[in-house]
C-alpha positions as a Markdown table, in Angstrom:
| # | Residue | x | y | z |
|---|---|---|---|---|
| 1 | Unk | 28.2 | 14.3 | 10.7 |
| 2 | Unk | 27.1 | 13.2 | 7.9 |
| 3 | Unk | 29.4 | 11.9 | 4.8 |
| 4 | Unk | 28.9 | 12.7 | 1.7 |
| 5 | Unk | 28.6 | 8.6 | 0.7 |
| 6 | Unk | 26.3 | 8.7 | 3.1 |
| 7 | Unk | 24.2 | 11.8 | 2.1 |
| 8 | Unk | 23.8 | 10.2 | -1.5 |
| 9 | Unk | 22.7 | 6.9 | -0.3 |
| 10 | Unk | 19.9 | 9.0 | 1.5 |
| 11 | Unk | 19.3 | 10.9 | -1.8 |
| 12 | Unk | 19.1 | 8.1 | -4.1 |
| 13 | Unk | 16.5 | 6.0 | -1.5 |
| 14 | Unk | 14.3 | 9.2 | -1.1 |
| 15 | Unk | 14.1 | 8.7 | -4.6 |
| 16 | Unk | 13.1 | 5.7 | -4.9 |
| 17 | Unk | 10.8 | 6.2 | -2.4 |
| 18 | Unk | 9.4 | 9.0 | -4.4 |
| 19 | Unk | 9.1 | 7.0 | -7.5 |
| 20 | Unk | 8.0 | 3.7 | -6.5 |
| 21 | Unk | 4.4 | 2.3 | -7.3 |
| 22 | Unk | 5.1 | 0.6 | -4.1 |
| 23 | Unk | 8.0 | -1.1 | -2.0 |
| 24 | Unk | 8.0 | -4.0 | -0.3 |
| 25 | Unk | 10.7 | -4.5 | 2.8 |
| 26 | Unk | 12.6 | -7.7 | 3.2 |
| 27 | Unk | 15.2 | -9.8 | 5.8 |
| 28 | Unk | 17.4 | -11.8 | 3.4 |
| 29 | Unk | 19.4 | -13.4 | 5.8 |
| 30 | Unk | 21.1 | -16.7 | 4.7 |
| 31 | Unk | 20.3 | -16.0 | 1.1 |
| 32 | Unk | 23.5 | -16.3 | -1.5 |
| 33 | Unk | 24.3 | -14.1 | -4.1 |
| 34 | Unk | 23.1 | -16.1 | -6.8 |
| 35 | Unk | 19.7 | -16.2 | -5.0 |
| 36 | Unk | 20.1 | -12.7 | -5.0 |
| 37 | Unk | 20.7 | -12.2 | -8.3 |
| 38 | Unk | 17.7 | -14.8 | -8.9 |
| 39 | Unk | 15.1 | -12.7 | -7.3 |
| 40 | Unk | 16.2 | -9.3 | -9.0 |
| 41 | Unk | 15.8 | -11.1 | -12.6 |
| 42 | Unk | 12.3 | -12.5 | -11.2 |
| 43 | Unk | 11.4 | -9.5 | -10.5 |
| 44 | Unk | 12.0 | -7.7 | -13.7 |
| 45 | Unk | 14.1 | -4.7 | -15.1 |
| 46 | Unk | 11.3 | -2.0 | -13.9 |
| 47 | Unk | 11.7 | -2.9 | -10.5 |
| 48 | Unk | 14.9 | -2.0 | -8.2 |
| 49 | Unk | 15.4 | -5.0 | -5.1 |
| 50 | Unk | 18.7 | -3.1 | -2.9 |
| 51 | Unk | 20.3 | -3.8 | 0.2 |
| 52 | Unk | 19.9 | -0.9 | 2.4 |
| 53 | Unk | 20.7 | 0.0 | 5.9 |
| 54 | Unk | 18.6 | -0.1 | 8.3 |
| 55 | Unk | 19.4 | 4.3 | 9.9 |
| 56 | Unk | 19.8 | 5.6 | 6.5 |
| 57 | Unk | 16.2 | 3.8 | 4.9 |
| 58 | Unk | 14.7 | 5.2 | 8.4 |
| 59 | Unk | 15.9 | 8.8 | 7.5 |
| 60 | Unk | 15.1 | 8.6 | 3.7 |
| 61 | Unk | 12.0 | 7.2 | 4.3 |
| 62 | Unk | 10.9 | 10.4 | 6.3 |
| 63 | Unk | 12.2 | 13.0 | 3.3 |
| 64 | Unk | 10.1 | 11.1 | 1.0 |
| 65 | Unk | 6.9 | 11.8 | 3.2 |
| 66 | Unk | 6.7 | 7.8 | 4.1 |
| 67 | Unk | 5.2 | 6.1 | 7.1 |
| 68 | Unk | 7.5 | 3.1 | 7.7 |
| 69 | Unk | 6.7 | 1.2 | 10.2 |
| 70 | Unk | 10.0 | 0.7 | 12.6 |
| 71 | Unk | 9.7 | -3.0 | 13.1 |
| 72 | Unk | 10.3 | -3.6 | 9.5 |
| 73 | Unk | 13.8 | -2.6 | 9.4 |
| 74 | Unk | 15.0 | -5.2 | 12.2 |
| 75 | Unk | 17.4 | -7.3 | 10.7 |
| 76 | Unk | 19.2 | -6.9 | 7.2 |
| 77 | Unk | 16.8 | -5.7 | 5.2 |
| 78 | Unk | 16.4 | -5.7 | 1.5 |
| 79 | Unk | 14.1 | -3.1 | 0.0 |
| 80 | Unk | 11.7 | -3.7 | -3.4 |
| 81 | Unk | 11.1 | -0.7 | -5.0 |
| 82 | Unk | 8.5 | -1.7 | -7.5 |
| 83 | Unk | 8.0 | 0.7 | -10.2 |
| 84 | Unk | 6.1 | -1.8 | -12.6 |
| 85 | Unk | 3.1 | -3.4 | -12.1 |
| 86 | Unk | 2.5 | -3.9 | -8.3 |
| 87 | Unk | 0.6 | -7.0 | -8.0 |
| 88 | Unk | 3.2 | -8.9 | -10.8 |
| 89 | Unk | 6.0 | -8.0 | -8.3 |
| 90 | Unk | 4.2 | -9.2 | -5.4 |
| 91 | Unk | 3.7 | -12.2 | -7.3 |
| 92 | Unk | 7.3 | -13.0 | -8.1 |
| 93 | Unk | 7.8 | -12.5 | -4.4 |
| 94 | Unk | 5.4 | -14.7 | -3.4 |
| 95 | Unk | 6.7 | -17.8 | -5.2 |
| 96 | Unk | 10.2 | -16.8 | -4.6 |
| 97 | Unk | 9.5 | -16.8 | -1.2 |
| 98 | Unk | 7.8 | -20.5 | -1.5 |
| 99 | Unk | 10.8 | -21.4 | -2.9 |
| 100 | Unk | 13.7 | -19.8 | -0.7 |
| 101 | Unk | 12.2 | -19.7 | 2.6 |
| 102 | Unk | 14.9 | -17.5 | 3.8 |
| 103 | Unk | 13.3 | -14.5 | 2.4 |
| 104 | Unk | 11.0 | -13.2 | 4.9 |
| 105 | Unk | 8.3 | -10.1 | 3.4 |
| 106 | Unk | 7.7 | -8.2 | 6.2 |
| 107 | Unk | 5.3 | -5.8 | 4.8 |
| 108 | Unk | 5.5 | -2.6 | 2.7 |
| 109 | Unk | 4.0 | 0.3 | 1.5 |
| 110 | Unk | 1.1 | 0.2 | -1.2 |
| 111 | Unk | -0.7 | 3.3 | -2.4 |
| 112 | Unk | 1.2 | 5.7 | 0.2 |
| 113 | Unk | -0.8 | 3.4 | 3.1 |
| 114 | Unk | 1.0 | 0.8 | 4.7 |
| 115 | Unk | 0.8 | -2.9 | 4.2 |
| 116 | Unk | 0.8 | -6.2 | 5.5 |
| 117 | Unk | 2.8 | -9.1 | 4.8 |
| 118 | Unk | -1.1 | -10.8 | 4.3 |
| 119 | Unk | -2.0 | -7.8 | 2.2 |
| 120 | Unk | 1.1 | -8.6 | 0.2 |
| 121 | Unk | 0.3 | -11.7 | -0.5 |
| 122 | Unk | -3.4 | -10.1 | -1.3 |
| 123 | Unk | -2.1 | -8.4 | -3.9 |
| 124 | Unk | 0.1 | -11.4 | -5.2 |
| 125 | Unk | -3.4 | -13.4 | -5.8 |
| 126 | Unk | -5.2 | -10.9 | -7.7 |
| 127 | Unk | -4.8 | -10.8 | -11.8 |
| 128 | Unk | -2.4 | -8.6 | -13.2 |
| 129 | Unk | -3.2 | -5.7 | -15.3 |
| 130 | Unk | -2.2 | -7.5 | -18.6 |
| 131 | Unk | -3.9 | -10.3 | -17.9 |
| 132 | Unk | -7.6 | -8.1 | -17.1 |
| 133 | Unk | -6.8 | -6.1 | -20.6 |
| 134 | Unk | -6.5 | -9.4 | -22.2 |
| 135 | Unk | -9.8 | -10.9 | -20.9 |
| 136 | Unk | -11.8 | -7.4 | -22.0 |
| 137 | Unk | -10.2 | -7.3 | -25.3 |
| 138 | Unk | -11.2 | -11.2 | -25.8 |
| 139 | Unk | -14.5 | -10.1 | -24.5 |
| 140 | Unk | -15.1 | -7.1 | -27.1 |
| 141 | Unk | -13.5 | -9.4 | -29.7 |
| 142 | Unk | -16.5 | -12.2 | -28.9 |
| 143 | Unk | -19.6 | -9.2 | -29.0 |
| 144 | Unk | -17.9 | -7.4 | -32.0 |
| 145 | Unk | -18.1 | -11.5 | -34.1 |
| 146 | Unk | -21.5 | -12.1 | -32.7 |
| 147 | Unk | -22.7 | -8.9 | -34.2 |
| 148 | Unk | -21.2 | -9.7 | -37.4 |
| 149 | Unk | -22.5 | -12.9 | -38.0 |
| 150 | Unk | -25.9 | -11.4 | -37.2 |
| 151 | Unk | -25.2 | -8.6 | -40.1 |
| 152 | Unk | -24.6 | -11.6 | -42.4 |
| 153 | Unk | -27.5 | -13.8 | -41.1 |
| 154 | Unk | -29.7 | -11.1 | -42.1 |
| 155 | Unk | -28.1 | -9.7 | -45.8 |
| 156 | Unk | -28.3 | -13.8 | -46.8 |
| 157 | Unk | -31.6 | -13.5 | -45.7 |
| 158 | Unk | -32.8 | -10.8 | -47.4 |
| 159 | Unk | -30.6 | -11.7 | -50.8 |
| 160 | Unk | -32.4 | -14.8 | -50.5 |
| 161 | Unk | -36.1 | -13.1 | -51.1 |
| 162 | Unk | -37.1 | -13.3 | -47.2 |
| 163 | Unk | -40.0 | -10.6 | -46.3 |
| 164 | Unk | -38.7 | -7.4 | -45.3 |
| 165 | Unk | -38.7 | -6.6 | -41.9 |
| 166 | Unk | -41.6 | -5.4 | -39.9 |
| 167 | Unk | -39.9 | -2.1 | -39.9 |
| 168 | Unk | -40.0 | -1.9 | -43.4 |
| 169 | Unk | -43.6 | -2.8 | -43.7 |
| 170 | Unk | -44.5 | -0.3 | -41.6 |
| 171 | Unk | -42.5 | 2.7 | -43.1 |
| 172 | Unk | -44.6 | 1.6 | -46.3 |
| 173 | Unk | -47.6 | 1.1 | -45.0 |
| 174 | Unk | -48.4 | 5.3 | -45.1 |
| 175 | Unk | -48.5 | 5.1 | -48.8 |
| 176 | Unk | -50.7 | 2.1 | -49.6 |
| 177 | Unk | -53.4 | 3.9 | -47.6 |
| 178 | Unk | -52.6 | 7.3 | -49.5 |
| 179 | Unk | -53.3 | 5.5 | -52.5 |
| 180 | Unk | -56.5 | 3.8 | -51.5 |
| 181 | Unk | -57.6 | 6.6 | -50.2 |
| 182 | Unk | -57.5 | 8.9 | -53.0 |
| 183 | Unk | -60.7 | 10.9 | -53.6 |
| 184 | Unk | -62.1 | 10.1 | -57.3 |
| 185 | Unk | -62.3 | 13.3 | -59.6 |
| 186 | Unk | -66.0 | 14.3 | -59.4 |
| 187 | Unk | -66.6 | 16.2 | -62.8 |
| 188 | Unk | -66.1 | 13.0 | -64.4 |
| 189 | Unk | -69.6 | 11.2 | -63.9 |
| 190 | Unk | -71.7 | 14.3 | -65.0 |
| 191 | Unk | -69.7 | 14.9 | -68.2 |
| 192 | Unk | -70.3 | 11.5 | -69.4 |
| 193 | Unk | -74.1 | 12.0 | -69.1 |
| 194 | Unk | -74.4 | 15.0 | -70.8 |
| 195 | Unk | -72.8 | 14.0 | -73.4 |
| 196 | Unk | -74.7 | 10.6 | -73.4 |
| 197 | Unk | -78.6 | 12.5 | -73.4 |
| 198 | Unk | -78.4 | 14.1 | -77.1 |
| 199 | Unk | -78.0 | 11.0 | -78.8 |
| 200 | Unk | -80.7 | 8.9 | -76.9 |
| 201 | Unk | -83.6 | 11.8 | -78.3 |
| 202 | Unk | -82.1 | 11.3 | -82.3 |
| 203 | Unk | -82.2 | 7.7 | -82.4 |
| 204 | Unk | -86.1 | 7.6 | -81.3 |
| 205 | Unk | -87.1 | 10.3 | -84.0 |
């Protein structure tokens, strides 16, 4: 029968099951307290790294709707409940890892599909969301001063008396040939002759 330590422990796993970008399941056999207390700060104040047991992660992990894999909770096992950024956490695993071989990642889950200790460390060697947003804003930063030093190029340019450009010319273009082609008035011609006969017939009488 269950007691009721027991059936919270269960309650509080299931939700961080249920919560968790991913988790990542570890033995931490040999690995002091102040290790312990090194990897939790590596990992960050998002993240949750607890020492569970082995029957009551098995049982939790089945209320939250998890396929664990059996073989991952031989041992004592330490459980990473990421709820930051995944591939940051895998990261700080990875290295603490490099440095405390006693930690052994056995695998996890990432995405609701289990994972690989090699798709672990996958994740660990890809860039981190901050890191992407970073390199697109530097990105949009570089088009948006190229564009503006093209503006200016072109207003020195034109304050400087440069020819318009061939945009310009064309739009205009319509009313230079209006005005060329302009019919001339044609009841000017015949009044200036009639006007003109009269006087040539008086001066030779």
């Amino acid at each position: 029968m269950a007691t009721p330590e027991k059936t919270a422990a269960v309650a509080e796993i299931v939700e961080d099951f249920r919560t968790a970008n991913a988790t990542v399941l570890t033995e931490y056999r040999g690995l002091s307290v102040g290790l312990m207390k090194q990897l939790r700060r590596s990992l960050g104040v998002k993240n949750k790294y607890s020492v569970v047991k082995n029957t009551l992660t098995k049982i939790a992990a089945k209320e939250a709707g998890v396929d664990l894999d059996p073989a991952m909770l031989a041992g004592p096992s330490a459980v990473a409940f990421i709820k930051g950024d995944p591939i940051d956490a895998a990261k700080a695993l990875r290295d603490f890892a490099k440095e405390n071989p006693l930690l052994v990642i056995k695998g996890g889950i990432f995405e609701g599909k289990a994972v690989t200790t090699a798709e672990i460390m996958q994740l660990a060697n890809l860039e981190s969301r901050e890191i992407l947003l970073a390199k697109i804003a530097g990105a949009m930063k570089a088009s948006m001063s190229k564009a503006a030093r093209a503006f200016d190029a072109l207003r020195i340019k034109m304050e400087a008396g440069a020819p318009a450009p061939v945009a310009q010319v064309k739009a205009e273009a319509p009313v230079a040939q209006a005005v060329t082609e302009a019919p001339v008035a044609q009841d000017a011609t015949p009044e200036v002759v009639a006007e003109a006969a009269p006087a040539a017939e008086s001066t030779e009488n």
